[in-house]
PAZAPA-4460 file (N, C-alpha, C; in steps of 0.05 Angstrom, whole numbers, plus 32768, in hexadecimal, padded with zeros to 4 digits):
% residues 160
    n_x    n_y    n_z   ca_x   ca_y   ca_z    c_x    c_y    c_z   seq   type   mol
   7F0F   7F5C   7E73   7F26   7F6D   7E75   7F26   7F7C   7E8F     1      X     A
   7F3F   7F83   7E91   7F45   7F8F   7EB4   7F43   7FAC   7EA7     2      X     A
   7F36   7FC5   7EBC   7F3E   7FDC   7EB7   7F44   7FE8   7ECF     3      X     A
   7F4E   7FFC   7ED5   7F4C   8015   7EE8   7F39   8026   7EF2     4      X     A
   7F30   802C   7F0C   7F1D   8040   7F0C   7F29   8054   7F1A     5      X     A
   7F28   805F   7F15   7F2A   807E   7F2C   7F12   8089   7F36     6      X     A
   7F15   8087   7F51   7F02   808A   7F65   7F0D   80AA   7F76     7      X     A
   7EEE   80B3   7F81   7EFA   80D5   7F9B   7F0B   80C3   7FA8     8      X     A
   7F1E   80D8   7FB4   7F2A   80CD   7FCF   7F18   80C0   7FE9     9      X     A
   7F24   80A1   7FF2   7F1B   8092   8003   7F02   8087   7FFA    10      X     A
   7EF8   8089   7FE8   7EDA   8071   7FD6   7EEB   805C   7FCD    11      X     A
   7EF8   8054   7FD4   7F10   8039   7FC1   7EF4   8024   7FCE    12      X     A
   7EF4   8023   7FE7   7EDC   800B   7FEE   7ECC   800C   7FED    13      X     A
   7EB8   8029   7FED   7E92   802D   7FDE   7E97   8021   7FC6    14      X     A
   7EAA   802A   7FB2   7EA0   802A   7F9B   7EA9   8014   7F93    15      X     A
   7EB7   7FFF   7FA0   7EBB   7FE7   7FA1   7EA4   7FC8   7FA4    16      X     A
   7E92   7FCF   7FBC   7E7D   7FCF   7FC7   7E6E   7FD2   7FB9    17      X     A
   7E67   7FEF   7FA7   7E52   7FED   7F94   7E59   7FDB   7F80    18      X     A
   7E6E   7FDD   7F6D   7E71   7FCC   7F58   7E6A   7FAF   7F5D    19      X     A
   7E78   7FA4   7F77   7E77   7F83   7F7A   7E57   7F85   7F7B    20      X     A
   7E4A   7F96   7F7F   7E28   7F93   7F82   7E1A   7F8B   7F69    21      X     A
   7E2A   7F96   7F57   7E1E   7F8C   7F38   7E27   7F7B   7F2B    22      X     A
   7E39   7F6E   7F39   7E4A   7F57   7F30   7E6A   7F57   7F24    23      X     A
   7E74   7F70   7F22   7E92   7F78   7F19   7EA2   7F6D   7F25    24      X     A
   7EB7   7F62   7F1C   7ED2   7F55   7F32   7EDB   7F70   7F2D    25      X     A
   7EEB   7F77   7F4D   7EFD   7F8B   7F55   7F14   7F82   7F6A    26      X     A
   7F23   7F94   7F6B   7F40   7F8E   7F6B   7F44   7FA5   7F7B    27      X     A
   7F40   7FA7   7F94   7F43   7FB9   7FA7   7F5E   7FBA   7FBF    28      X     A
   7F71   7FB4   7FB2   7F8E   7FAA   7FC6   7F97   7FBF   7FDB    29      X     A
   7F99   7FB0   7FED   7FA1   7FC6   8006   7FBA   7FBE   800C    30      X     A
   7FC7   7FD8   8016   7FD9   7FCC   802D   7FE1   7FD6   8044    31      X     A
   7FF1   7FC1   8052   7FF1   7FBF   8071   8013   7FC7   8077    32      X     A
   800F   7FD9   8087   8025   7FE6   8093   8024   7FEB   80B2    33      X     A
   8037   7FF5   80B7   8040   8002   80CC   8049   801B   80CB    34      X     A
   8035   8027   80E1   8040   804D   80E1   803E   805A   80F3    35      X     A
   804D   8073   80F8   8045   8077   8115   8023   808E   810A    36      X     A
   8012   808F   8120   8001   809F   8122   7FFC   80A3   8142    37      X     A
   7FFE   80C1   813C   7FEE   80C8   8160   800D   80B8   8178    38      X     A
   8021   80BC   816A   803C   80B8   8170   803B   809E   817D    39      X     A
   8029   8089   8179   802E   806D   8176   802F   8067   815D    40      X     A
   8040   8048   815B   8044   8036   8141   8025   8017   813C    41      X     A
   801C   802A   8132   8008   8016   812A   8006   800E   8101    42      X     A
   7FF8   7FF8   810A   7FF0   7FE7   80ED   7FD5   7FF4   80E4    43      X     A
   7FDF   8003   80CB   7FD4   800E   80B4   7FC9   7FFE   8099    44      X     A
   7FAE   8004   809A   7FAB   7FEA   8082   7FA1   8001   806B    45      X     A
   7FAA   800C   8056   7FA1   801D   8045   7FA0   8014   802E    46      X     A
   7F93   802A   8013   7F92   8018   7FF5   7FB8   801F   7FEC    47      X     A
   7FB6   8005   7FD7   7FCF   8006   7FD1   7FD3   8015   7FB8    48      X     A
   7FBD   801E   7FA2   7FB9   8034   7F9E   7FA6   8049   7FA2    49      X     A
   7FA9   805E   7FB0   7F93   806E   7FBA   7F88   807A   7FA9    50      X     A
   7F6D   8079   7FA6   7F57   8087   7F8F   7F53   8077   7F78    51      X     A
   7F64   805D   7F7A   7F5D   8044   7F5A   7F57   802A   7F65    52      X     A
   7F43   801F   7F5A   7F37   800B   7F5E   7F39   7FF8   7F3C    53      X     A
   7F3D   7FE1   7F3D   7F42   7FD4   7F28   7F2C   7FC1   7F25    54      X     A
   7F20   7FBE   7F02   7F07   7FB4   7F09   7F05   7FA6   7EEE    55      X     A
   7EF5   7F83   7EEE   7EFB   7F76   7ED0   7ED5   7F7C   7EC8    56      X     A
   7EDA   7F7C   7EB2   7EBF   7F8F   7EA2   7EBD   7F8E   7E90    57      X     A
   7EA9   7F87   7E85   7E98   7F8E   7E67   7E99   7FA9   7E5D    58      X     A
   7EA9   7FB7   7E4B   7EAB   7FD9   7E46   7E98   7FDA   7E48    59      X     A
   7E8D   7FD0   7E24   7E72   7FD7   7E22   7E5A   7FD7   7E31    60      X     A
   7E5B   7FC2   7E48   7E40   7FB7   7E54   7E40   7FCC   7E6B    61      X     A
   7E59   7FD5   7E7A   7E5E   7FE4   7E91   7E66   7FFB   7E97    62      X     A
   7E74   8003   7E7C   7E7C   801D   7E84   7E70   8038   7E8E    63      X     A
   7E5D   8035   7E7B   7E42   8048   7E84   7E41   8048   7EA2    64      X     A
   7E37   8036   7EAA   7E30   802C   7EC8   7E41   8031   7EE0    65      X     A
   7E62   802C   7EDE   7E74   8030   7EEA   7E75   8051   7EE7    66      X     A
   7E7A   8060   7ED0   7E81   807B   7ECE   7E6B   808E   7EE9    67      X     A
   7E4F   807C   7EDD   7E38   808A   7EF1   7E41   8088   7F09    68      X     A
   7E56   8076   7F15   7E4A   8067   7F37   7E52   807F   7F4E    69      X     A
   7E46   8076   7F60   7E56   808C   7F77   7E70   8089   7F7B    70      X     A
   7E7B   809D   7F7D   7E9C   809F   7F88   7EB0   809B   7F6F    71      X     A
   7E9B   8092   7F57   7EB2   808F   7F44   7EBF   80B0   7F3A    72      X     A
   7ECE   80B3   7F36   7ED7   80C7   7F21   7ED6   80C1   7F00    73      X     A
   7EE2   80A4   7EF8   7EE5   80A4   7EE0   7EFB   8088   7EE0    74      X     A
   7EF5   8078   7EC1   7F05   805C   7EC2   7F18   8072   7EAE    75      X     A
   7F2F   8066   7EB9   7F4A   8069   7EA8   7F4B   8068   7E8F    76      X     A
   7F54   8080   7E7E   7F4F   8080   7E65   7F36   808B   7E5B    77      X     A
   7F15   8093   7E6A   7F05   8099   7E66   7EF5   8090   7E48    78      X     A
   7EF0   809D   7E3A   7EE6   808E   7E22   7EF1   807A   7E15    79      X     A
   7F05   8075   7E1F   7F1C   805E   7E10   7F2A   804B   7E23    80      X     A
   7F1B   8040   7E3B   7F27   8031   7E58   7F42   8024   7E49    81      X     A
   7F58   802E   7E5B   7F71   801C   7E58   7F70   7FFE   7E6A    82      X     A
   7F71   7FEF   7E54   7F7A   7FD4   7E5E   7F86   7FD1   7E7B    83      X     A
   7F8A   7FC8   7E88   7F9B   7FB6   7E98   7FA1   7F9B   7E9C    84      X     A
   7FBD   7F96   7E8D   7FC7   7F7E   7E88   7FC2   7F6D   7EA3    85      X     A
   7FB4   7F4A   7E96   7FB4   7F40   7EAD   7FCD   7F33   7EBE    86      X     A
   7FE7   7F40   7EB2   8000   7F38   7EBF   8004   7F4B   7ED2    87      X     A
   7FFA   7F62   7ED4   7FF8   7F7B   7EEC   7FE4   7F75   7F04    88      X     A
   7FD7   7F69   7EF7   7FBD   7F50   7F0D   7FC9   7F47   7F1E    89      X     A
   7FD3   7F32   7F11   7FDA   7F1E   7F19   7FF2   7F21   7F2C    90      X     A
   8005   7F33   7F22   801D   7F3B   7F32   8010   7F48   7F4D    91      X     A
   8003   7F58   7F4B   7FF1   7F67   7F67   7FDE   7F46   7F73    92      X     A
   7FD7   7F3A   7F6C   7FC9   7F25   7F7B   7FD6   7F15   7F86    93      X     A
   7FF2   7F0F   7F77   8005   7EFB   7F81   8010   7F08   7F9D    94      X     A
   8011   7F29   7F9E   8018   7F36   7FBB   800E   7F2A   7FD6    95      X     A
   7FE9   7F29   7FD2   7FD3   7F2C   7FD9   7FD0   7F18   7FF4    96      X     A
   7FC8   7F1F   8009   7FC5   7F0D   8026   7FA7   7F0B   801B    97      X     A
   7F97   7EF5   8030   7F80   7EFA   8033   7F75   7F18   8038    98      X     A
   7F5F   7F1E   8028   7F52   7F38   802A   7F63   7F4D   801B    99      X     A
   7F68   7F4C   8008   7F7E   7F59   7FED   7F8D   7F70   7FFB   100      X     A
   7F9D   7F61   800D   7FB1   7F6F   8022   7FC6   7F66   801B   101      X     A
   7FDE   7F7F   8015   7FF5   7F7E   800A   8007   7F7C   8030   102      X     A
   8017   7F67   8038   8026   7F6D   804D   803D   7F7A   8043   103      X     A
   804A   7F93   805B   8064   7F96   8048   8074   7F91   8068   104      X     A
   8084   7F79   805D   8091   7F72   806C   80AC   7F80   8075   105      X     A
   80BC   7F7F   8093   80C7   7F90   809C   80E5   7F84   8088   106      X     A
   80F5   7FA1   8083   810B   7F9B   8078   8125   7F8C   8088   107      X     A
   813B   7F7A   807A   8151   7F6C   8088   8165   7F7F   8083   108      X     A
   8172   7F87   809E   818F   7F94   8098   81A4   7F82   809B   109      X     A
   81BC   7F91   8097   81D7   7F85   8097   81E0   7F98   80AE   110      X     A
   81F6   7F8D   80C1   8201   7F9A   80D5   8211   7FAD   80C0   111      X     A
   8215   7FCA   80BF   8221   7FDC   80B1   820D   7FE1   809C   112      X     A
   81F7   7FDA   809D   81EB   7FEB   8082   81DD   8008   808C   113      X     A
   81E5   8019   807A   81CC   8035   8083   81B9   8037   807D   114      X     A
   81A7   8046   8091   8196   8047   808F   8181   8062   8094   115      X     A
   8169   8065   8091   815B   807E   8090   8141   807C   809C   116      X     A
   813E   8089   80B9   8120   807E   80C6   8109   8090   80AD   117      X     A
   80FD   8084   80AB   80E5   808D   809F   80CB   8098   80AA   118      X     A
   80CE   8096   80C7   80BC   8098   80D7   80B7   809F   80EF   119      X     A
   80A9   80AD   8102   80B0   80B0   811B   80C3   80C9   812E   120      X     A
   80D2   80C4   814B   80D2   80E3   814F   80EA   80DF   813C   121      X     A
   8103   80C8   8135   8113   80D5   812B   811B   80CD   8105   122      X     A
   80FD   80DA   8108   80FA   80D6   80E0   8109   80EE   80D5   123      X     A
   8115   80E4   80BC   8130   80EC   80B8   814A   80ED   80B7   124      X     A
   814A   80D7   80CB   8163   80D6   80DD   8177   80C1   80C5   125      X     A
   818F   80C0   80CC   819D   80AD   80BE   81AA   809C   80D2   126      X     A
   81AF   8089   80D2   81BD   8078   80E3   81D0   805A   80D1   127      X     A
   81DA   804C   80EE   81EA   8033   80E3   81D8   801F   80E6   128      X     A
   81D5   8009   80DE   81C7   7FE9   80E8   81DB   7FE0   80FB   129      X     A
   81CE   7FD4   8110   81E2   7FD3   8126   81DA   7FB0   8124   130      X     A
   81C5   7FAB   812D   81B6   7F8F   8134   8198   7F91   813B   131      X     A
   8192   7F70   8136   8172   7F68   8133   8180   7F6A   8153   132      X     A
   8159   7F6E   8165   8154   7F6E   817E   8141   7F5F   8185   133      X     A
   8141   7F50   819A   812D   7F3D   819F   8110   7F4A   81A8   134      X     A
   80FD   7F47   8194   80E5   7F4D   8197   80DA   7F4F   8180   135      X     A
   80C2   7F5A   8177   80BD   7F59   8161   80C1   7F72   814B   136      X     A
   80D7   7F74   813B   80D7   7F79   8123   80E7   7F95   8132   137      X     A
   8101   7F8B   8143   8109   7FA6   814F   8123   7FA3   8149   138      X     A
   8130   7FB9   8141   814A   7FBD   814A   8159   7FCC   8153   139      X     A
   8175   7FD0   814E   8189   7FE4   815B   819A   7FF4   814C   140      X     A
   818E   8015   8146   81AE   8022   8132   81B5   8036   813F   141      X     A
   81D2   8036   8134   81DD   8054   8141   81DA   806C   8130   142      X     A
   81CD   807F   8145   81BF   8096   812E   81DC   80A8   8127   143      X     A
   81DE   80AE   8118   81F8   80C0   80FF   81F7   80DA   8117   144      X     A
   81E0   80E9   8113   81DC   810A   811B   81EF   8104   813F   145      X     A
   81E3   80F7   814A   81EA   80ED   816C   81FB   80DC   8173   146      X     A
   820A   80CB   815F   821A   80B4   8160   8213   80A2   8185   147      X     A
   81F2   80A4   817C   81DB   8095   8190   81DB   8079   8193   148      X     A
   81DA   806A   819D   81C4   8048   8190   81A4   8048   81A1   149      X     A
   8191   8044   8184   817C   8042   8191   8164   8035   8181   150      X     A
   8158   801D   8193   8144   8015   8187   812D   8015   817A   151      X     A
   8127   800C   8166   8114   8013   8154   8106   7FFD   8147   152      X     A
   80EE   8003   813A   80DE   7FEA   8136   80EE   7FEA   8110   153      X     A
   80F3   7FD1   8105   8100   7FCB   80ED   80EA   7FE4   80D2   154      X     A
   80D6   7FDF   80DB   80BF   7FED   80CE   80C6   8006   80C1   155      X     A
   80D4   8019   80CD   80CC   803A   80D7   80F0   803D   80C5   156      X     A
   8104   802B   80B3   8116   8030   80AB   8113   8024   8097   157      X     A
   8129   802C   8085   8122   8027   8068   814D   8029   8065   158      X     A
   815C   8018   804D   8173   8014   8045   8177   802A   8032   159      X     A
   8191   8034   8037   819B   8048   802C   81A9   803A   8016   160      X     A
***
């Protein structure tokens, strides 16, 4: 059976690391984005849930063992681990690139759809979809506040 762990913040991969050491399958899914930091747009690879690690286990044989480990906090449910259906598995694995990396691929607009940067100097902003731009994963909207046009990576907007 699959369970949940809840791990401190940022042990998703110690306590990952420890378990595969004793032999536990774990389920450590990341994902890969785009964001700005340090006011460049770079590729972010983070957990896709932060502080839970998913792990298939013997209650009886492991629980003890897991509860002890470093970085754990505690399996979901604590004296009573909640299941996790292997259709929640499987749906998260079917995501999965090599190295249990979720891509999230950049969104398709329509000329006239709105839109909302999510990111960057002009996060917040609302704008039109104007057009794809040749290069990678760029385009062109006209911002609402400035009745502007200005390019932007597809990444950093999201459909209203």
């Amino acid at each position: 059976m699959w369970y949940a762990i809840y791990t401190k913040p940022g042990k998703e991969d110690s306590v990952a690391t420890r378990l595969e050491g004793i032999g536990i399958d774990i389920l450590n899914p990341k994902l890969k984005t785009k964001r700005y930091k340090r006011h460049k747009l770079a590729e972010v690879i983070e957990p896709l849930f932060p502080c839970y690690l998913f792990a298939k286990f013997d209650k009886e044989k492991y629980t003890h063992l897991i509860t002890y480990t470093r970085g754990v906090r505690y399996i979901v449910g604590k004296r009573n681990p909640i299941v996790v259906y292997d259709e929640i598995i499987s749906t998260i694995k079917e995501g999965m690139d090599e190295g249990n990396i979720i891509v999230i691929k950049p969104h398709r607009f329509e000329k006239g759809d709105r839109v909302l940067i999510k990111e960057g100097p002009f996060k917040d902003f609302y704008g039109i979809f104007e057009k794809d731009i040749k290069g990678p994963d760029r385009v062109m909207i006209l911002l609402d506040a400035i009745h502007y046009r200005i390019e932007l990576d597809n990444y950093l907007l999201t459909k209203m």
